[in-house]
N, C-alpha and C positions, 0 to 999 in steps of 0.2 A: 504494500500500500504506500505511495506516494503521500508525503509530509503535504496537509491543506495549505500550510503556514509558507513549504519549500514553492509549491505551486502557485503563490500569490503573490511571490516575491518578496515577502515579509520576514522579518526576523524578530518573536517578540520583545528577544533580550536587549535588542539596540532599539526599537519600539519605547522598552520603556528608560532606558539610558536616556532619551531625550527629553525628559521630562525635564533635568537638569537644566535643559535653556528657558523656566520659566520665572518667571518674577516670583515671589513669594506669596504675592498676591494671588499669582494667577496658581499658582500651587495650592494656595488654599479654595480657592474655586473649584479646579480639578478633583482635589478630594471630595468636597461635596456634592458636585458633579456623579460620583460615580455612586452615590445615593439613590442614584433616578427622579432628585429634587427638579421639580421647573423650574422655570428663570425666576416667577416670584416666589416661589419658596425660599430657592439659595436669597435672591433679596433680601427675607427677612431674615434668614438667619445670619448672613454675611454684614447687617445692617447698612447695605447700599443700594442705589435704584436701578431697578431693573433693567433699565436702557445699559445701567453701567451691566451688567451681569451678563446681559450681551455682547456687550464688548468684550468683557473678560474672554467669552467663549467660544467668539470668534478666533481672535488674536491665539487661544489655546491647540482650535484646531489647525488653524495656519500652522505654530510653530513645531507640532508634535507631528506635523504630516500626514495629517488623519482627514476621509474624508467627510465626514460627519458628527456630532455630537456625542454621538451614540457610538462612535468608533472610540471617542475623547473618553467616554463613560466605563467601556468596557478594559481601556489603557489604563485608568485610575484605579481601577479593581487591582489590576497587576501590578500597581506601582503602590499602594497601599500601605507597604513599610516604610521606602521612602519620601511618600508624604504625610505621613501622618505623626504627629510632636507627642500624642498623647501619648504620659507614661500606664495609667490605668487601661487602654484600649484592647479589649479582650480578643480582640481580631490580629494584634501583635505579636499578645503573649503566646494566641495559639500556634502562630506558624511563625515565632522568631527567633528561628533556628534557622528559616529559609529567606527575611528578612536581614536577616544580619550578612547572610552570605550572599543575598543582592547588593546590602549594600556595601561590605567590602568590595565584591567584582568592580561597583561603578565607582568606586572611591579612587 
């Protein structure tokens, strides 16, 4: 069986390596993003306006090379260790073993 990932020309692991080109802002966007939150929801929880939340998520999908949203959402899922600060986050603790060893690789 041929790799879906080797056949689409993608590589997740540099995929998610480019998250690194995001502003902190736009990193915190991204996380939330991959919530499946709309633009007003992140709004409110991001405390900014919408129009801005768009933005953010434009500029998100341009720099990650994605060509959707929803490409950007399922990227954040993957990238989940390294964007997320929280030290309680029960989604870290459980796989960071495989978090730390993402992010030594992109270190």
């Amino acid at each position: 069986m041929t790799c879906p990932f080797r056949s689409a020309g993608k590589d997740p692991g540099a995929e998610v390596a480019k998250v690194n080109l995001l502003t902190a802002r736009e990193k915190e966007v991204l996380l939330h993003l991959g919530t499946g939150a709309g633009n007003r929801e992140l709004a409110g929880k991001l405390g900014i306006a919408e129009r801005t939340v768009k933005a953010h998520v434009q500029r998100i999908v341009m720099k990650l090379d994605q060509t959707s949203r929803l490409e950007a959402a399922v990227l954040s899922v993957l990238a989940h260790g390294l964007l997320c600060t929280d030290p309680l986050c029960g989604a870290c603790r459980t796989t960071g073993t495989q978090h730390h060893r993402l992010r030594t690789a992109l270190s």
